[in-house]
MARKEDO-680101 format. One record per residue: residue in three letters; chain; x, y, z of N, C-alpha, C, O in turn. Coordinates in steps of 0.05 Angstrom, whole numbers, plus 5000, padded with zeros to 4 digits. Layout:
BEGIN
  rest  kette  neast  nnorth   nup  caeast  canorth  caup  ceast  cnorth   cup  oeast  onorth   oup
   Ala      A      X       Y     Z       X        Y     Z      X       Y     Z      X       Y     Z
...
//
This chain:
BEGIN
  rest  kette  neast  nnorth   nup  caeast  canorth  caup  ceast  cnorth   cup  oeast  onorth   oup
   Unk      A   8781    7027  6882    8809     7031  6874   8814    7059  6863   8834    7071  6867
   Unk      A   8792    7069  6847    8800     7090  6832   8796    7117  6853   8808    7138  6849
   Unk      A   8775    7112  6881    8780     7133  6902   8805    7132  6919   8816    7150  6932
   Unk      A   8812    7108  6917    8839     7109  6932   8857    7131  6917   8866    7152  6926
   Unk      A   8861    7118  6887    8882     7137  6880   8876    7166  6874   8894    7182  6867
   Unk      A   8848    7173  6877    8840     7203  6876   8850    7206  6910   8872    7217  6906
   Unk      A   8849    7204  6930    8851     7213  6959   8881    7211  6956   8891    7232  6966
   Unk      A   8900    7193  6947    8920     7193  6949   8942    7213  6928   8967    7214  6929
   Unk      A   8928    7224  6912    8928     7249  6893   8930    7279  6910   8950    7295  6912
   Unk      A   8895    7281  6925    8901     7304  6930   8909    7305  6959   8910    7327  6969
   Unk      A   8916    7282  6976    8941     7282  7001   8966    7292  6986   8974    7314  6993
   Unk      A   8980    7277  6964    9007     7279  6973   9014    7297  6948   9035    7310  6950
   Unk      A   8998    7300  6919    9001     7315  6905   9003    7294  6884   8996    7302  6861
   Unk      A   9010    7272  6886    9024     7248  6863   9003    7221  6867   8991    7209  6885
   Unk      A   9005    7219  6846    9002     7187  6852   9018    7170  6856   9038    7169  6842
   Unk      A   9015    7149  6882    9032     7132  6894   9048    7114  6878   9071    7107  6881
   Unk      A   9025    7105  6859    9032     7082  6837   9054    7096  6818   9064    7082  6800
   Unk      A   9063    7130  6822    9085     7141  6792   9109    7117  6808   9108    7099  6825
   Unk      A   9120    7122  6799    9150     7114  6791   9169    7142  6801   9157    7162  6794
   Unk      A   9192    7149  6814    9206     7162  6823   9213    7181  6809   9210    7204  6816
   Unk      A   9228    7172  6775    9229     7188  6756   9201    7200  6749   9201    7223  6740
   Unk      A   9176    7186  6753    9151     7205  6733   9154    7223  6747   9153    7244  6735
   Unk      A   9160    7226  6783    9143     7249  6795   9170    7266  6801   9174    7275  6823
   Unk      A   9185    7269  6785    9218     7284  6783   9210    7289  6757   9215    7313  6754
   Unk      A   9202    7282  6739    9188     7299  6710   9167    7313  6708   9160    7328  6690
   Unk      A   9153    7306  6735    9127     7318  6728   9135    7342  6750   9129    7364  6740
   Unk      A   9147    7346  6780    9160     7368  6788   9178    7380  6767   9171    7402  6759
   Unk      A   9196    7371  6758    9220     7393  6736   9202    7402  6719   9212    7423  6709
   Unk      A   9173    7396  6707    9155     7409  6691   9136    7436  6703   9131    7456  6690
   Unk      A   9128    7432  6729    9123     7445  6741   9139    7474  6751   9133    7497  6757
   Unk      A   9156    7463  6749    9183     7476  6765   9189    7494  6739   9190    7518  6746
   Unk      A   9194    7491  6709    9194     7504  6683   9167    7526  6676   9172    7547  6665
   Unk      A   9145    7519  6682    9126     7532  6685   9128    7553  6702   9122    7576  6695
   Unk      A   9138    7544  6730    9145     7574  6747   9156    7587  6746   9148    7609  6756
   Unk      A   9185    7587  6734    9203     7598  6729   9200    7612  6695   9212    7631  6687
   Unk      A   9184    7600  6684    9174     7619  6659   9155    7638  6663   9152    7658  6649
   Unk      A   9140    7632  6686    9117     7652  6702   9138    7683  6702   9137    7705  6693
   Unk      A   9159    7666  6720    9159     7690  6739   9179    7708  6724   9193    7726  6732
   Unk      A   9177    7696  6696    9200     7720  6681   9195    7727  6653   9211    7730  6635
   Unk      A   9161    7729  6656    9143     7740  6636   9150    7774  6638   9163    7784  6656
   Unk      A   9142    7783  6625    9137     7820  6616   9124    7822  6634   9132    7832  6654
   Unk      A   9094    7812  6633    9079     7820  6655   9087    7822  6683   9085    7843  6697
   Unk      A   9099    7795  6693    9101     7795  6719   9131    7815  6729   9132    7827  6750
   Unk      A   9152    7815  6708    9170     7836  6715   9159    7862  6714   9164    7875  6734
   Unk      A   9146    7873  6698    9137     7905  6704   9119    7905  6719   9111    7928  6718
   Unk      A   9104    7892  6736    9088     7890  6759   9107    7885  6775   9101    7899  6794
   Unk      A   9132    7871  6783    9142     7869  6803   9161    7893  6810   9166    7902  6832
   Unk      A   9173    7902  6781    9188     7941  6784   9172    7962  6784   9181    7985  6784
   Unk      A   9149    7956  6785    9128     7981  6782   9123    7979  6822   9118    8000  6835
   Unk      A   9126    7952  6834    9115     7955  6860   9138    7962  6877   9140    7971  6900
   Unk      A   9159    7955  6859    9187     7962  6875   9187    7988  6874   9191    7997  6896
   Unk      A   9183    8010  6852    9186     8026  6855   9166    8047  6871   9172    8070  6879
   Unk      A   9144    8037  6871    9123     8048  6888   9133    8054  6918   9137    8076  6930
   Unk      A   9136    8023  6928    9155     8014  6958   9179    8042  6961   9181    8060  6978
   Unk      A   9191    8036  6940    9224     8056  6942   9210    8089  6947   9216    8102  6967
   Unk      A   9195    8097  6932    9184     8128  6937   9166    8121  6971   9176    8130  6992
   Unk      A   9149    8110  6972    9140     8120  6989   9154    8114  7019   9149    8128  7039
   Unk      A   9178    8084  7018    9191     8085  7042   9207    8111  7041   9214    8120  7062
   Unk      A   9215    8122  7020    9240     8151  7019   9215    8163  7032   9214    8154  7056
   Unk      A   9196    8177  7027    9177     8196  7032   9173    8194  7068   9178    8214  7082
   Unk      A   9166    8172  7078    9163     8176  7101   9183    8171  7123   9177    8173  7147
   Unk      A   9210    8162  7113    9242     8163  7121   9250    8196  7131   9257    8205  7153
   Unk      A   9246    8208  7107    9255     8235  7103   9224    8256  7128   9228    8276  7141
   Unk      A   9204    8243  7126    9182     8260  7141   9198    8256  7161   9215    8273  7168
   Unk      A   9195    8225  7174    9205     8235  7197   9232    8241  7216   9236    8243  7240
   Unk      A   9256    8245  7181    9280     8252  7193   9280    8281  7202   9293    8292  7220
   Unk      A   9259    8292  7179    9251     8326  7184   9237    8334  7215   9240    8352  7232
   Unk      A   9221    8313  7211    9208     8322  7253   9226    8322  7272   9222    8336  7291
   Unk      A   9248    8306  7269    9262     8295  7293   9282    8320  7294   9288    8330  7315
   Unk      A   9295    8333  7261    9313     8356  7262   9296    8374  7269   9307    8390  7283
   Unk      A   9271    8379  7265    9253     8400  7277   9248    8404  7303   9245    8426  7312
   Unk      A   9246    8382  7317    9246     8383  7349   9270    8382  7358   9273    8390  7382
   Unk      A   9296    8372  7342    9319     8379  7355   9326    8405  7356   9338    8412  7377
   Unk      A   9320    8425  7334    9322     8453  7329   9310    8473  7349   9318    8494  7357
   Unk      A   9288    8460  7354    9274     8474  7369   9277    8481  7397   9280    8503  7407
   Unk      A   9277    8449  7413    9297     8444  7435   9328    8454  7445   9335    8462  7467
   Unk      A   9349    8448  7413    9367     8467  7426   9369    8492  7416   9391    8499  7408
   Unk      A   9346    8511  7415    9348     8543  7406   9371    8541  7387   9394    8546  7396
   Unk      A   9369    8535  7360    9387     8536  7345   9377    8557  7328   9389    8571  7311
   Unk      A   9346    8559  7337    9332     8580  7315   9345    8613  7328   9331    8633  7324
   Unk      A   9364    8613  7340    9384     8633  7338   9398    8640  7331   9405    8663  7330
   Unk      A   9409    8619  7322    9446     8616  7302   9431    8630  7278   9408    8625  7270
   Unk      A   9449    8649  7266    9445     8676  7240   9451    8644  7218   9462    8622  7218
   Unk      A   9438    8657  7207    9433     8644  7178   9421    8618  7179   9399    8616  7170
   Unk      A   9433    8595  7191    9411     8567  7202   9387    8575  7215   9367    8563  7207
   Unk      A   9383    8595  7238    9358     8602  7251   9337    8619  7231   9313    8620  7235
   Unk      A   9348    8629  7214    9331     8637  7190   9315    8623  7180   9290    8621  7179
   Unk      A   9344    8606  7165    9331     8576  7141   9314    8562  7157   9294    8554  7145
   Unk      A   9315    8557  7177    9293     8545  7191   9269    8555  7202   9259    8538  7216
   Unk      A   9257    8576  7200    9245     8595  7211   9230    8592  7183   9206    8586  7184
   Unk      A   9243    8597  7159    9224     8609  7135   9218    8578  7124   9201    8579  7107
   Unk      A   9228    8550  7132    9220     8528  7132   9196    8522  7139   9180    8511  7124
   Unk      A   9188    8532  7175    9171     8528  7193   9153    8546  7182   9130    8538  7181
   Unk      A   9159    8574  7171    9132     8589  7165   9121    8578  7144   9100    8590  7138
   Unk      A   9126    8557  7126    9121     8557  7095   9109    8537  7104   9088    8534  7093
   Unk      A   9113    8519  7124    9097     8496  7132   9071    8500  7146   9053    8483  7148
   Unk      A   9068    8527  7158    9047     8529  7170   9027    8540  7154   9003    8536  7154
   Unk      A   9042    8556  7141    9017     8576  7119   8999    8546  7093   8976    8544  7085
   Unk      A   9021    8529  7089    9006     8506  7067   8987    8492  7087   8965    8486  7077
   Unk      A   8990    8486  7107    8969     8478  7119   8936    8493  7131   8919    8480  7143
//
């Protein structure tokens, strides 16, 4: 009897024999525990510390490759002729090649 109600524990989570209300008090208890979890100090500055990680590095490689695409557009339509844009872009491209 007493393996039944161990197998029938870790199948369904409950024991068969609760009563409807026990296993509605013993979820709403569970359910209080998670929701106090998840709005601890700890777990909020771990969850804005990863948000903000996410936010820089999706900006970072948004912006790389909005810069390649204006770089090969520049390049393609000889814009590096137009006076003053064909400059700024030119002393762009040289500063990128000399850091590398």
């Amino acid at each position: 009897m007493k393996e039944e109600l161990d197998e029938d524990i870790l199948e369904t989570g409950y024991d068969k024999d609760e009563t409807q209300q026990q296993r509605l008090i013993t979820v709403l208890g569970e359910l209080e525990d998670e929701v106090e979890k998840q709005n601890s100090w700890k777990h909020v500055f771990i969850r804005g510390a990863l948000y903000g990680l996410g936010t820089v590095l999706g900006a970072t490689l948004l912006l790389a490759i909005l810069g390649s695409i204006v770089a090969l557009a520049v390049d393609a339509l000889g814009i590096a002729n137009v006076p003053y844009l064909g400059d700024f872009v030119r002393n762009i491209v040289v500063e990128q090649l000399n850091q590398q």
